[in-house]
N, C-alpha and C positions, 0 to 999 in steps of 0.2 A: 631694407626689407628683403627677406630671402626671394628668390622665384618672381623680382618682378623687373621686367624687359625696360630698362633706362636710355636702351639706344633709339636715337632717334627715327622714326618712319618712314618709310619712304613716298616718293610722293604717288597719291590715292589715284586711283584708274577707275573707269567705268564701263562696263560694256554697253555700247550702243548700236543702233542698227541705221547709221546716217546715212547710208547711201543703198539702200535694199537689198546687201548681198550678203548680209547677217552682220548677227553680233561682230564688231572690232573693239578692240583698244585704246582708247584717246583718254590722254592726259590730262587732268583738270588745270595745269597752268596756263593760265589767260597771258596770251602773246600780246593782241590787242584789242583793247576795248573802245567802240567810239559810242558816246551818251547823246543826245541829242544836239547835233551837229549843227549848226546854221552859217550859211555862208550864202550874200549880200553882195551884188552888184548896183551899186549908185549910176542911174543914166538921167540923161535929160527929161525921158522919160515918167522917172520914178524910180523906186528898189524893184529891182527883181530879185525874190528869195531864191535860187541857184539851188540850194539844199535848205530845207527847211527841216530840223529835227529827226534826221538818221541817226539811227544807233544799230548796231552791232555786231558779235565779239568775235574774237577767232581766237581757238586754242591749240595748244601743241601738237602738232599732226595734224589739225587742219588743212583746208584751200579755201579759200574765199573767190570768186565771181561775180564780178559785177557787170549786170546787162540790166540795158533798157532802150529806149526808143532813141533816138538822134535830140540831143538838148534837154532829156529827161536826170542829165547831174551827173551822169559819172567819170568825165574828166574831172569836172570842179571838186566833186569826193575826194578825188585821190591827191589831185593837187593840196585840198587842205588838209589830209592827215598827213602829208611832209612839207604844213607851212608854204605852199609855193604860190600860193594867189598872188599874183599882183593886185598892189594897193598904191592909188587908184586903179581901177576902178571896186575893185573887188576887195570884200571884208570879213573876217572869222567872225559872226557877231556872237557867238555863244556853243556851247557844249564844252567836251572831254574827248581830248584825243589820249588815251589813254597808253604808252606802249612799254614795257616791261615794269609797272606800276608808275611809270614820270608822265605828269600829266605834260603832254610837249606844248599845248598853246600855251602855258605857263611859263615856260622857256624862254630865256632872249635869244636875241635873233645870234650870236655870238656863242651862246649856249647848245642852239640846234647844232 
């Protein structure tokens, strides 16, 4: 067909105001995505839920930060989106660690 553009598009941008100093540029490719995250310490105790159902995502040009109070999860966060919990005591019991579309908790340990 005459007059119509076959070459592929480039990837789509949005302008947003993420950080209150105006419109920027950020890319819609999702770098990483985490879906409802859980990760489970077994003590003698009981389970402690460590993370209980965090999710989310960070895109191209992104920063991500993570803060919170002293034991509020954000070692153990970070530990389980690069798999590093020890097991025992500690367990990924559920979600999507999501990182350039491969879901890594699906991954074997040989894989990561």
């Amino acid at each position: 067909m005459a007059g119509v553009n076959t070459a592929p598009s480039a990837p789509t941008t949005r302008a947003a105001d993420r950080d209150s100093f105006g419109p920027s540029t950020v890319r819609e490719e999702m770098i990483l995505e985490v879906k409802d995250l859980r990760t489970y310490f077994t003590t003698r105790w009981g389970t402690v839920k460590a993370v209980d159902g965090l999710s989310f995502e960070l895109h191209k040009g992104e920063t991500l930060g993570i803060v919170g109070e002293s034991g509020s999860g954000k070692s153990v966060t970070s530990l389980s989106v690069m798999r590093l919990i020890p097991s025992p005591p500690g367990h990924i019991v559920g979600g999507q660690v999501i990182l350039d579309g491969v879901d890594l908790l699906q991954l074997s340990e040989s894989e990561m």
